[in-house]
C-alpha positions in Angstrom: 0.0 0.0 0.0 1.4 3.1 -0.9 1.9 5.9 1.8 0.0 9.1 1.2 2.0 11.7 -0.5 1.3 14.2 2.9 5.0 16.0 1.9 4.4 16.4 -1.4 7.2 19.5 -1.9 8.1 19.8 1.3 11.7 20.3 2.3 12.7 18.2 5.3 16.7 18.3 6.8 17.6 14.7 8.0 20.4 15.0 10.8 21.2 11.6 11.7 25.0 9.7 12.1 23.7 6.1 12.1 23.5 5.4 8.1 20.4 2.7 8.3 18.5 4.8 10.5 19.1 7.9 8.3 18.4 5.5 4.6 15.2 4.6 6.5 14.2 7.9 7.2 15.1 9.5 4.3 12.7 6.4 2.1 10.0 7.3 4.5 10.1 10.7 4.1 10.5 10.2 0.0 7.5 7.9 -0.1 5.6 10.1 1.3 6.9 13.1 -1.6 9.1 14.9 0.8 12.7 16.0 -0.8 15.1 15.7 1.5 17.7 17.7 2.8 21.0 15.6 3.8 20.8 14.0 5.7 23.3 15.4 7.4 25.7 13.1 9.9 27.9 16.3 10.9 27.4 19.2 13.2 29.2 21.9 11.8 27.4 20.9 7.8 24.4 20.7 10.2 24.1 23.8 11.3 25.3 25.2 7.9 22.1 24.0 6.4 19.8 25.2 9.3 20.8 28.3 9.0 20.8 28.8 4.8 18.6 26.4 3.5 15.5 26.7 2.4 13.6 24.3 4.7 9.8 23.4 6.1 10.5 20.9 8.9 13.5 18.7 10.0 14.5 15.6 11.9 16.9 15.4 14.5 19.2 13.0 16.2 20.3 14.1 19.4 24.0 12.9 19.1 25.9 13.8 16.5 29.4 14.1 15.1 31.1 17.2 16.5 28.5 17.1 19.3 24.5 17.3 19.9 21.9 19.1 17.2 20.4 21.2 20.2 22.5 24.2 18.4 20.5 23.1 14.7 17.5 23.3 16.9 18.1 26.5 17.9 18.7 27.5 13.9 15.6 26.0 13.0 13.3 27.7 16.5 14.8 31.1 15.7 13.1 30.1 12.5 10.6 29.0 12.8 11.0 25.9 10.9 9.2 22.8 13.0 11.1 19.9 13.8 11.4 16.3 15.8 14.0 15.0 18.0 15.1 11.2 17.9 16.7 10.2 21.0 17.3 7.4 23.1 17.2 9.8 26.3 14.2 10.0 28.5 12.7 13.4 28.5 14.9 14.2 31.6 18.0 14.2 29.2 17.3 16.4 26.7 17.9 20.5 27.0 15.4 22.0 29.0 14.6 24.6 26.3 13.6 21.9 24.0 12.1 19.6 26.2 8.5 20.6 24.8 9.1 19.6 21.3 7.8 16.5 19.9 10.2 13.7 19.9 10.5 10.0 19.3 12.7 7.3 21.5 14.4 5.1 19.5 14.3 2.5 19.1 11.5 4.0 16.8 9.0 2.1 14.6 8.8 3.6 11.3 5.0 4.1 11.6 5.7 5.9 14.9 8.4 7.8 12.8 5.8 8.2 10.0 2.8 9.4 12.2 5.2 12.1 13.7 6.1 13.4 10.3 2.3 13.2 9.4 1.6 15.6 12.7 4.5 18.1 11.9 3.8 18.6 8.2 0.0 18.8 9.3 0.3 21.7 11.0 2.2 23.3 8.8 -0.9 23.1 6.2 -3.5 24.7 9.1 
């Protein structure tokens, strides 16, 4: 069954380290007609991106190379620009500042991964 096409020109920045995990996000978010940005395993090409390109949402790994994405999700607040955390920290762990942002625990199914995507791209359209 083919996903619906909810992204359909959307521009999403993939931040993830962990090659399978970031090869199944970015066929998610293609199946559903998202073109995506990275994804990005690197803090400093990271933030680069968050800063210049032209994006509409993003996923984040916590841990990166070069350090954690909390300063990409600064970027992307001052923004404006929606995103999801992927962690494997409880709440507790993550910034306090961004501890109100949707984020998924990994190990993540890719429905749960898929139904976030669904929520942060759906209230981009409202």
């Amino acid at each position: 069954m083919a996903a619906q096409r909810i992204a359909e020109g959307r521009r999403v920045l993939v931040v993830e380290d962990e090659m399978t995990i970031a090869l199944m996000i970015e066929e998610m978010l293609l199946d559903l007609g998202a073109q995506v940005i990275g994804p990005e395993s690197r803090l400093d090409a990271a933030l680069r991106l968050a800063g210049e390109a032209s994006l509409d949402a993003a996923i984040l790994d916590v841990n990166i190379r070069g350090g954690t994405s909390y300063p990409v999700a600064d970027i992307l607040a001052a923004r404006g620009i929606p995103f999801i955390f992927c962690s494997g920290y409880n709440d507790w762990a993550l910034e306090e500042r961004h501890r109100d942002r949707p984020r998924l625990t990994k190990p993540y199914s890719l429905k749960a991964l898929q139904d976030q995507v669904k929520q942060l791209l759906g209230a981009l359209s409202n």
